[in-house]
Backbone as JSON Lines, residues from 0, in Angstrom:
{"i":0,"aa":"X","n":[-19.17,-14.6,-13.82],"ca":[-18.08,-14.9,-12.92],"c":[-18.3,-14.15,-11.61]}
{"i":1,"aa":"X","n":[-17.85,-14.85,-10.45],"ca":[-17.92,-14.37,-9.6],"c":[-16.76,-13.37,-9.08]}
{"i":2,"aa":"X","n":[-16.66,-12.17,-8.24],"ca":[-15.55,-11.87,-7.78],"c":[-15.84,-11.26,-6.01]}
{"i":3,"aa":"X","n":[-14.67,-10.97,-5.56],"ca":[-14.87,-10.29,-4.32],"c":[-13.99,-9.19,-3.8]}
{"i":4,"aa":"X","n":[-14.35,-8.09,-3.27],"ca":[-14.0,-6.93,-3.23],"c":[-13.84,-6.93,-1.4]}
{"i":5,"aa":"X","n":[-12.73,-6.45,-1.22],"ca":[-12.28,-5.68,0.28],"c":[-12.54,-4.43,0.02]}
{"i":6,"aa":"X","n":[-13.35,-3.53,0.75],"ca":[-13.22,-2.28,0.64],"c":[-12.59,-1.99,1.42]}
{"i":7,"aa":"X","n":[-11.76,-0.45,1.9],"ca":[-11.54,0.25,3.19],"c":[-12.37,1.9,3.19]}
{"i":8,"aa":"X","n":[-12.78,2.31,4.01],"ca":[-13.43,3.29,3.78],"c":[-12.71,4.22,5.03]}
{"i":9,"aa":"X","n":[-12.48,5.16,4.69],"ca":[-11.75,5.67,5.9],"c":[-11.71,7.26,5.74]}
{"i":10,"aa":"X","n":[-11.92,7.92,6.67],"ca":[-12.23,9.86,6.83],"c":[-11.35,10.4,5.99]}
{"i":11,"aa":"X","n":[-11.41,11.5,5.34],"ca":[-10.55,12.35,5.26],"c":[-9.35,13.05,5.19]}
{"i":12,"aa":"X","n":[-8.3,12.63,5.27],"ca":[-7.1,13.12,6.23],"c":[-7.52,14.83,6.4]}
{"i":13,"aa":"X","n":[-7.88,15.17,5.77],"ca":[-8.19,16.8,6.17],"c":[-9.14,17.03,7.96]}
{"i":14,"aa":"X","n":[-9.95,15.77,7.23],"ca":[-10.78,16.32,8.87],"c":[-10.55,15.42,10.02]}
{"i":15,"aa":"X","n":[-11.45,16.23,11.28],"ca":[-10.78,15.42,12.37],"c":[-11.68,13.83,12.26]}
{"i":16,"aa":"X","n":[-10.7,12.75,12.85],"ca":[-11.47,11.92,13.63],"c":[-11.71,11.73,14.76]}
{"i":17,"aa":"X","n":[-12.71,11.7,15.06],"ca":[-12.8,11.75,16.79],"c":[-12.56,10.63,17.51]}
{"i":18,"aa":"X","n":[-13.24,9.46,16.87],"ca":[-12.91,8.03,17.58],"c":[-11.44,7.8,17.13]}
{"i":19,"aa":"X","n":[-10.65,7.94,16.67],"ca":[-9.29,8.52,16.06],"c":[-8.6,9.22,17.39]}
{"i":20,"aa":"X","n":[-9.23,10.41,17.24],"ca":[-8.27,11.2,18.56],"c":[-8.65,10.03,19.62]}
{"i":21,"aa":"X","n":[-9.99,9.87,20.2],"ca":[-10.25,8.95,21.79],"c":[-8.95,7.59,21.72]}
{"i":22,"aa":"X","n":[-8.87,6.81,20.71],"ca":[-7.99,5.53,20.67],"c":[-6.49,6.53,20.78]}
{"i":23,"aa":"X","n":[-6.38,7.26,20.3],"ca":[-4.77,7.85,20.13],"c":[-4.57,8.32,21.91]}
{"i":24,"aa":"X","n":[-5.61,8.74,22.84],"ca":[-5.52,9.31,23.65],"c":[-5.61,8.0,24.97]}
{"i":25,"aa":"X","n":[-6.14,7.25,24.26],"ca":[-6.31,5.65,25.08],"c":[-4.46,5.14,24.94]}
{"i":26,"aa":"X","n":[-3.94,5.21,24.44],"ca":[-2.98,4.4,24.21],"c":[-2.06,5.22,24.81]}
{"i":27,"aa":"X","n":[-2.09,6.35,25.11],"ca":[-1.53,7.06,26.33],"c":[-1.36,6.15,27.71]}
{"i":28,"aa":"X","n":[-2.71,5.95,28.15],"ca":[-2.93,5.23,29.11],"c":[-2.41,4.1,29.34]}
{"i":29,"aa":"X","n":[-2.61,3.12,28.05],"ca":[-1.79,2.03,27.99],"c":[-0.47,1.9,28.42]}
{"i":30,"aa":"X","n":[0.25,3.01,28.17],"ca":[1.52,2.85,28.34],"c":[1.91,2.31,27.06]}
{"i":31,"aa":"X","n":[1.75,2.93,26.3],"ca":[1.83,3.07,24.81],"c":[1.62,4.28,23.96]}
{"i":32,"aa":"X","n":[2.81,5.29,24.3],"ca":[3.33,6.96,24.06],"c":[3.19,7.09,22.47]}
{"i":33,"aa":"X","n":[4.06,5.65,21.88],"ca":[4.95,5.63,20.83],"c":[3.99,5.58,19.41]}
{"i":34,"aa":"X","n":[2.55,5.2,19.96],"ca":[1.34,5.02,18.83],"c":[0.66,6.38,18.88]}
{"i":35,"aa":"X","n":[0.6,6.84,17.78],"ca":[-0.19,8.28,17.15],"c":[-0.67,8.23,16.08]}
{"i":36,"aa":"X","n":[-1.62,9.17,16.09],"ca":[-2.45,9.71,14.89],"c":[-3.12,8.6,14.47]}
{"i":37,"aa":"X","n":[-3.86,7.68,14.89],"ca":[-4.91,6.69,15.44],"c":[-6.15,7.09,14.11]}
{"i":38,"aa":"X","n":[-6.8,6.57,13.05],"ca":[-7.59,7.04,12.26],"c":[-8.38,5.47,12.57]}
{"i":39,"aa":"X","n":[-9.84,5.72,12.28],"ca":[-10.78,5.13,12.48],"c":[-11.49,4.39,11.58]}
{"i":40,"aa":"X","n":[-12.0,3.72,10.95],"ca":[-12.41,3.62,9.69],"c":[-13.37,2.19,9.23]}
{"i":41,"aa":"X","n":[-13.7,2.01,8.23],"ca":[-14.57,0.73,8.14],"c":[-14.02,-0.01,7.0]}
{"i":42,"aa":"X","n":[-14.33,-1.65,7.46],"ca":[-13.6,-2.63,6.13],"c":[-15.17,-3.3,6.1]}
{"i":43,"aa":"X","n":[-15.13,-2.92,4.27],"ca":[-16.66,-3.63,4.2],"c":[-16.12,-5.17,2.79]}
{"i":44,"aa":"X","n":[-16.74,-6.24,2.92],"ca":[-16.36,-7.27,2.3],"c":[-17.69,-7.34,1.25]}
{"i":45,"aa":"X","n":[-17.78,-7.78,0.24],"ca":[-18.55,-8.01,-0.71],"c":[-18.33,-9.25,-1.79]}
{"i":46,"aa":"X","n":[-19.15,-9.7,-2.28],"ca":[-19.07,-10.76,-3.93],"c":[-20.0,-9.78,-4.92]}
{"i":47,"aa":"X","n":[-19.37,-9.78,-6.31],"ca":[-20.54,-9.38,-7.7],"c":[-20.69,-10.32,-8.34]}
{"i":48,"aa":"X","n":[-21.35,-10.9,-9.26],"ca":[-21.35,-11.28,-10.29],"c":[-21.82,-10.66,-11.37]}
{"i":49,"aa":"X","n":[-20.38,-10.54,-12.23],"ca":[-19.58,-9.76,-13.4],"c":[-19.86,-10.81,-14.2]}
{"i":50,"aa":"X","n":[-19.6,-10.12,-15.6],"ca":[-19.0,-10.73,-16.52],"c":[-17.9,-11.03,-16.92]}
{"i":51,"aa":"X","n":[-16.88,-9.49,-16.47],"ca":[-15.17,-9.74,-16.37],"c":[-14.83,-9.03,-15.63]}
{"i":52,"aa":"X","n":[-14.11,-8.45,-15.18],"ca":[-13.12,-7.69,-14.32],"c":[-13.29,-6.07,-14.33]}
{"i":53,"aa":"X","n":[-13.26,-5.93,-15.45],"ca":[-14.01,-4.21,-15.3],"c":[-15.19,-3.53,-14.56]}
{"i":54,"aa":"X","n":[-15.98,-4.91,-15.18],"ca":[-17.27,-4.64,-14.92],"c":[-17.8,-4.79,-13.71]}
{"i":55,"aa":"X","n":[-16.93,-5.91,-13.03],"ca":[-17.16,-5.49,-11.74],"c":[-16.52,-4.42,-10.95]}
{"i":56,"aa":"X","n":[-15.58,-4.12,-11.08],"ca":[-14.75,-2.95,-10.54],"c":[-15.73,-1.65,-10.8]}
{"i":57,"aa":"X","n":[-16.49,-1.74,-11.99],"ca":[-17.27,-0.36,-11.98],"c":[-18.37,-0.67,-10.96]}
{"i":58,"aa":"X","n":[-18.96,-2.18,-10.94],"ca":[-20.5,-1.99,-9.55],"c":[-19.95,-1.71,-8.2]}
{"i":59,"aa":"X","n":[-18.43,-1.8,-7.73],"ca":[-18.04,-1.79,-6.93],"c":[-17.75,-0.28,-6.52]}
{"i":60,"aa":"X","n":[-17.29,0.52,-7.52],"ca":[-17.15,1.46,-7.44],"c":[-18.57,2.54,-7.37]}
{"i":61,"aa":"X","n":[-19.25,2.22,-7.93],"ca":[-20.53,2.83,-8.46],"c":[-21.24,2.58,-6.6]}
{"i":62,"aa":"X","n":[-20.93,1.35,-5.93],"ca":[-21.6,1.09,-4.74],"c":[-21.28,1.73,-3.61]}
{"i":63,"aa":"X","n":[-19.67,2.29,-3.81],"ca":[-19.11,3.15,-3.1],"c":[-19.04,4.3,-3.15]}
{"i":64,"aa":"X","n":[-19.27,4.81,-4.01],"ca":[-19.5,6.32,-4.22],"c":[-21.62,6.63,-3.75]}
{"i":65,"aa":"X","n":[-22.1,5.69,-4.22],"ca":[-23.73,6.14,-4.08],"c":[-24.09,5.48,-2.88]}
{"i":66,"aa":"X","n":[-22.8,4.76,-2.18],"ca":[-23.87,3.98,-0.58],"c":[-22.91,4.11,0.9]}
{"i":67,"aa":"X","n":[-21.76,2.97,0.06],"ca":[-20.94,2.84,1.26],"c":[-20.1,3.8,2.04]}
{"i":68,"aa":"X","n":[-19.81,4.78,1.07],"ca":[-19.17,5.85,1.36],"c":[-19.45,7.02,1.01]}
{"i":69,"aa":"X","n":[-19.32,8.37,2.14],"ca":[-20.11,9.86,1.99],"c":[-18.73,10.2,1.49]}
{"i":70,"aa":"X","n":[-18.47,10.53,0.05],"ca":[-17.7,11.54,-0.15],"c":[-17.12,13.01,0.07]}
{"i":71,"aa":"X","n":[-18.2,13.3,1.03],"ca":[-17.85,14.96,1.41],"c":[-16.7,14.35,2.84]}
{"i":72,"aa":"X","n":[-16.66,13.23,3.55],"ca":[-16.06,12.91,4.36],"c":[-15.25,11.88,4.45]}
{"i":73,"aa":"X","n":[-15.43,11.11,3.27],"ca":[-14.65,9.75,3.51],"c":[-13.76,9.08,2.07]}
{"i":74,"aa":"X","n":[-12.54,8.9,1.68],"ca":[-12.34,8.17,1.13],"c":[-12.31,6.87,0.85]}
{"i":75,"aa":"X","n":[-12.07,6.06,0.15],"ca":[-12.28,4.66,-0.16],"c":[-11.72,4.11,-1.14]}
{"i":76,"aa":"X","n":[-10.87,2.75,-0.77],"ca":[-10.06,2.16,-1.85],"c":[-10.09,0.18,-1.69]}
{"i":77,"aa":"X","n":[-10.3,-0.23,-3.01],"ca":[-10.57,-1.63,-2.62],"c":[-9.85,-2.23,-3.64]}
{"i":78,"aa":"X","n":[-9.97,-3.46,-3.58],"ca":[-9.02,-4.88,-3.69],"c":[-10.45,-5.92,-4.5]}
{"i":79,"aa":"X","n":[-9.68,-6.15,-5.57],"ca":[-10.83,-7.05,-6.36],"c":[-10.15,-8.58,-6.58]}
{"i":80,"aa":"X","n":[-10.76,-9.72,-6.24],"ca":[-10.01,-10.65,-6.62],"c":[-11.35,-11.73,-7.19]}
{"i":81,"aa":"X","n":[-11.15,-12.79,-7.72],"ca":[-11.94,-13.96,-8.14],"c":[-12.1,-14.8,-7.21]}
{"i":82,"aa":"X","n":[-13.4,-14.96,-6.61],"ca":[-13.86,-15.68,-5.34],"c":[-14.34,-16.96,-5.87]}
């Protein structure tokens, strides 16, 4: 079976983001006070082919911890559905 995964991969809340602070500091400019704390981050899209639902949730997971995402800096949370 096929399925497909949204990831989001996104920093830390502990540490800084920098392209984070620059957009939060842009929207100053805009004339747009009222938007803060601006975090930066990546949406990665994927298909597995599983056998059922676990099993893909573990290659997905297994892909995010050993590729898509540096754990000393980034968390990550995704969305599994049947494509």
């Amino acid at each position: 079976m096929k399925y497909c995964a949204n990831i989001t991969i996104m920093p830390l809340k502990a540490l800084l983001d920098p392209q984070g602070k620059a957009v939060t500091s842009s929207m100053h400019n805009l004339n747009l006070p009222e938007i803060s704390n601006v975090r930066i981050g990546k949406h990665v899209t994927l298909e597995i082919e599983a056998d059922n639902e676990k099993n893909a949730q573990e290659k997905v997971e297994n892909a995010c911890k050993n590729l898509l995402a540096n754990p000393i800096m980034e968390s990550f949370k995704f969305d599994l559905e049947s494509c």
